[in-house]
C-alpha positions in Angstrom: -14.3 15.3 16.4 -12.5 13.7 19.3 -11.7 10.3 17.7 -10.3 12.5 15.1 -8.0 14.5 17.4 -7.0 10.6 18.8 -6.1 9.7 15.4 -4.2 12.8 14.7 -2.4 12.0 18.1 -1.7 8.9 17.0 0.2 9.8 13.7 2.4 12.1 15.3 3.8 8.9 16.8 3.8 7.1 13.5 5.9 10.1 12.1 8.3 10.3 15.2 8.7 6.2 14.5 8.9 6.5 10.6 11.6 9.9 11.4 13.9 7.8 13.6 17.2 6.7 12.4 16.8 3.3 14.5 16.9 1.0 11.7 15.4 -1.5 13.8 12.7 0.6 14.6 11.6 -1.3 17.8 11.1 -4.6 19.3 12.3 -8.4 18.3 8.7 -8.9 16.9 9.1 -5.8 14.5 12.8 -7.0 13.6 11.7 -10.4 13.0 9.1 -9.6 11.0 11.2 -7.0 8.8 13.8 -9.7 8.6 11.5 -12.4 7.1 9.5 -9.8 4.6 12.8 -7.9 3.3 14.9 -11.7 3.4 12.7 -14.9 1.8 9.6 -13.4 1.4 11.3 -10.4 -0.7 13.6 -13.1 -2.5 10.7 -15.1 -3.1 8.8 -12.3 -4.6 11.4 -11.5 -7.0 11.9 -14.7 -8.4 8.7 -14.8 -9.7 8.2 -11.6 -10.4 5.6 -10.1 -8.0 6.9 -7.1 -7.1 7.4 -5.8 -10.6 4.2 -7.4 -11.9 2.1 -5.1 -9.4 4.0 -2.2 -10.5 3.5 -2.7 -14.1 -0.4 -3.0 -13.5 -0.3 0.2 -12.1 1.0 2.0 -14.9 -1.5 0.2 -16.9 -4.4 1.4 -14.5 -3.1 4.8 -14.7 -2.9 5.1 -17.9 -2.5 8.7 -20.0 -1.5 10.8 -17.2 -0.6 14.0 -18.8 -4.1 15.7 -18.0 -4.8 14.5 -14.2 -4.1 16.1 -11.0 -1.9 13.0 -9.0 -2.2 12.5 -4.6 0.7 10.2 -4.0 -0.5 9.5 -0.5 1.8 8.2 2.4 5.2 8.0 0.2 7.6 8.6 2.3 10.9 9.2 0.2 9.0 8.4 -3.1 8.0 5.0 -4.1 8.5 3.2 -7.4 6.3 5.2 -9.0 6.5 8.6 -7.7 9.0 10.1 -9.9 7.3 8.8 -13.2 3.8 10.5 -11.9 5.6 13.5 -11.2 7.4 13.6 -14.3 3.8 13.1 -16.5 1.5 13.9 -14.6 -0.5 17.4 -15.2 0.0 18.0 -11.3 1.3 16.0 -8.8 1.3 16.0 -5.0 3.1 13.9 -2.8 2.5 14.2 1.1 3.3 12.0 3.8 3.6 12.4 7.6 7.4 12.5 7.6 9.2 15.7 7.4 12.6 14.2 6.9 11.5 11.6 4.2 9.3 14.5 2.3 12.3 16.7 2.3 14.2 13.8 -0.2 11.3 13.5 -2.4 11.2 16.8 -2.6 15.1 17.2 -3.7 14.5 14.0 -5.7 11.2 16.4 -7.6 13.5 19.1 -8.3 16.5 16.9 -9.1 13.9 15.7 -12.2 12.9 18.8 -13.1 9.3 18.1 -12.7 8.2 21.7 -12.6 4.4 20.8 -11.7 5.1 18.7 -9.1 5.7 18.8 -5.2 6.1 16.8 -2.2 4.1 18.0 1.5 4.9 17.0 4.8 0.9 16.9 6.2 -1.2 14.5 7.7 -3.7 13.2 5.3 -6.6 14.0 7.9 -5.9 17.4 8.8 -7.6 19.9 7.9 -3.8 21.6 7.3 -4.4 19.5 4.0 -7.2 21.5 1.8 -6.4 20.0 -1.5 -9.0 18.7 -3.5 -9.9 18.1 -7.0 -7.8 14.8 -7.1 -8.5 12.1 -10.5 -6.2 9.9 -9.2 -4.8 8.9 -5.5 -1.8 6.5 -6.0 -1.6 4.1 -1.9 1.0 2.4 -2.3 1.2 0.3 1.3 -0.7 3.0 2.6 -4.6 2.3 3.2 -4.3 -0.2 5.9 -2.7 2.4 8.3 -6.1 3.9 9.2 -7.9 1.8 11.8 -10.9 4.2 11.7 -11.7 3.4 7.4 -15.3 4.9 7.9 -13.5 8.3 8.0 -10.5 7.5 5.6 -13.4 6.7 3.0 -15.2 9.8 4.0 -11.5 11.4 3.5 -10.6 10.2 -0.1 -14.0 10.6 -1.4 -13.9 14.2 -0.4 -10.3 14.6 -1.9 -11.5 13.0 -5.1 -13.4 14.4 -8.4 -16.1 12.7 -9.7 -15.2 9.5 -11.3 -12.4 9.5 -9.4 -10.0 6.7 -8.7 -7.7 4.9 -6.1 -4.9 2.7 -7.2 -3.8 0.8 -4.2 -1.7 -1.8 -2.3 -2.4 -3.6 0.9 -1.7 -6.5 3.3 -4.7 -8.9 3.9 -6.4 -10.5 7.2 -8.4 -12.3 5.4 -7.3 -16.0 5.8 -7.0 -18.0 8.5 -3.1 -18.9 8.6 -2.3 -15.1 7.9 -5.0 -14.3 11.2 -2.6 -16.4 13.3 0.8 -15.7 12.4 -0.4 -11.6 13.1 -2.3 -12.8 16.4 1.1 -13.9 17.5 3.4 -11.0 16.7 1.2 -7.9 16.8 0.7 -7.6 20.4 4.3 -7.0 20.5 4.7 -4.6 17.3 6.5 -1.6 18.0 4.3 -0.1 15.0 0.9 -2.3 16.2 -1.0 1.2 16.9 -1.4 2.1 12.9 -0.9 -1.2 11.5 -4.6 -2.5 10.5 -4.3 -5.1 7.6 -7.3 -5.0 5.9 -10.4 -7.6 6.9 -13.6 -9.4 5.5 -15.1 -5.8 7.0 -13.0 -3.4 5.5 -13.0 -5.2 1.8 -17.0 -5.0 2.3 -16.3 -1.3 2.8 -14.7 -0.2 0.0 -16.9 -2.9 -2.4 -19.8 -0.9 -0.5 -18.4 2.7 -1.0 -16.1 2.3 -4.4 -16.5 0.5 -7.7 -13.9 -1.9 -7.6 -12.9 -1.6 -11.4 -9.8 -4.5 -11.2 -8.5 -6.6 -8.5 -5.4 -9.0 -7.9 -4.5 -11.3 -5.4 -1.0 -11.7 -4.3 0.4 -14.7 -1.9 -3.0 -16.7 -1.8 -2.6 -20.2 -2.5 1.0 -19.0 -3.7 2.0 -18.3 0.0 2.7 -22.1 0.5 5.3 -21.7 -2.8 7.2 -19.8 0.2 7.8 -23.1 2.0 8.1 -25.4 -1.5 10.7 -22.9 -2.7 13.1 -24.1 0.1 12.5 -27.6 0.2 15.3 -29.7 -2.0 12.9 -30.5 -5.0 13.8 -29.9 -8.4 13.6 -26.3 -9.1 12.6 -26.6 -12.8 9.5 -28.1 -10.9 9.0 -26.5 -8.2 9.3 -23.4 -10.5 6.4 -24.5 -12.6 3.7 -25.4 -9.6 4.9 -22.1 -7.9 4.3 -20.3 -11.2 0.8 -21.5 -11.4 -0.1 -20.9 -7.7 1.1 -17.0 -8.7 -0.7 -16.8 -11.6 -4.6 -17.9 -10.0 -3.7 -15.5 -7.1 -3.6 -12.9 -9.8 -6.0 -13.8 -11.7 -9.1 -13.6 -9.6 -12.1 -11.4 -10.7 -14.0 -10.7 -7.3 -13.1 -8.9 -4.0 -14.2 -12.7 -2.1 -12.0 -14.5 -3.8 -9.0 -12.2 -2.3 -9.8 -13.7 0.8 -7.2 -16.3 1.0 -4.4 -13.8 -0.2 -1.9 -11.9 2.1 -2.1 -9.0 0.0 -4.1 -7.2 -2.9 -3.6 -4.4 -5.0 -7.4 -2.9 -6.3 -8.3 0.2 -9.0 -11.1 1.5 -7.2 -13.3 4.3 -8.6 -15.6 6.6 -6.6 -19.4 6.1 -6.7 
């Protein structure tokens, strides 16, 4: 009951931080980190198609919506997805732990006209949230927040129906080069206190707790493209190699062989 309170502590900060209208939101590490993943990395994920490509499987893994009761956990203003689950799904439910960021979803809901839909402004682990009865929770960048998974598993499985399933998306600490680059920025992360990129641990976790129905890898081998993207090589070629490191990433079948990846994106179902 106590580490719970601590954690509940804990995401009041993370909803002060995500309610600020500091842009920067902290320290050089935090800036510089935002700077690369919104500037090269996000150009590099759009020229070949990432971004999109994990948003299309989702739809795919979600499938016929029109009878399921929808938990869009953690999305803030809405993500990429929110307003098409409110729009078709039989129920939808959007919380996160900001207030101000729930309040446009919410205008955005209304704005659709998506009568069976609303957006919350709750902590996922408070007991303030009683809804249950969930076939599908969309976490979306949202997973890796918890540092205590034993209870966030305990959490979603309780929040779930039977058969249940998770659609999510996550960054990895899984390789070796990833490991170091966070070893030397975290300690200085203005956000470091609920930022908790998922390990060799956690993956055994959910494998342990969750069917893991599909998997993809994203930035595995494909990470190094990164660096080959800027070099002054042909880009027809460069293009090509970069395309193939993408699509093996992608194209794994097993939770190990995420391990070199920087991020994954799993349909999980509950046991």
């Amino acid at each position: 009951m106590k580490e719970t309170e601590e954690i509940l502590e804990i995401n009041k900060r993370q909803k002060d931080f995500y309610n600020s209208e500091d842009k920067s939101k902290g320290n050089i590490a935090t800036a510089l980190w935002a700077s690369f993943r919104n500037g090269i990395l996000s150009d590099f994920r759009q020229k070949f198609d990432i971004k999109d490509r994990v948003y299309d499987e989702h739809k795919i893994w979600l499938g016929d919506i029109s009878n399921k009761k929808i938990l869009d956990l953690g999305c803030l203003k809405g993500n990429y997805l929110s307003i098409y689950m409110a729009q078709n799904a039989k129920e939808y439910i959007g919380i996160d732990l900001s207030d101000i960021s729930i309040a446009i979803l919410q205008q955005k809901i209304e704005q659709n006209n998506c009568k069976n839909a609303s957006a919350i402004a709750v902590d996922f682990l408070s007991p303030e949230f009683s809804q249950t009865n969930f076939d599908v929770i969309y976490a979306y960048g949202v997973l890796h927040h918890f540092e205590n998974f034993d209870l966030l598993v305990t959490k979603l499985k309780e929040k779930l129906v039977t058969n249940g399933v998770i659609v999510s998306y996550d960054p990895l600490e899984t390789s070796f080069p990833v490991k170091v680059l966070r070893a030397l920025y975290r300690p200085f992360q203005s956000d470091k206190d609920w930022e908790w990129p998922f390990t060799k641990i956690t993956l055994s976790k959910i494998k342990n707790n969750f069917d893991v129905i599909q998997i993809r890898g994203i930035l595995g081998k494909s990470k190094y493209g990164v660096l080959m993207n800027l070099l002054p090589l042909n880009n027809a070629f460069k293009t090509r190699i970069i395309a193939k490191m993408v699509a093996k990433d992608w194209n794994i079948t097993k939770i190990e062989q995420v391990y070199s990846c920087m991020h994954t994106t799993m349909l999980l179902r509950k046991k």
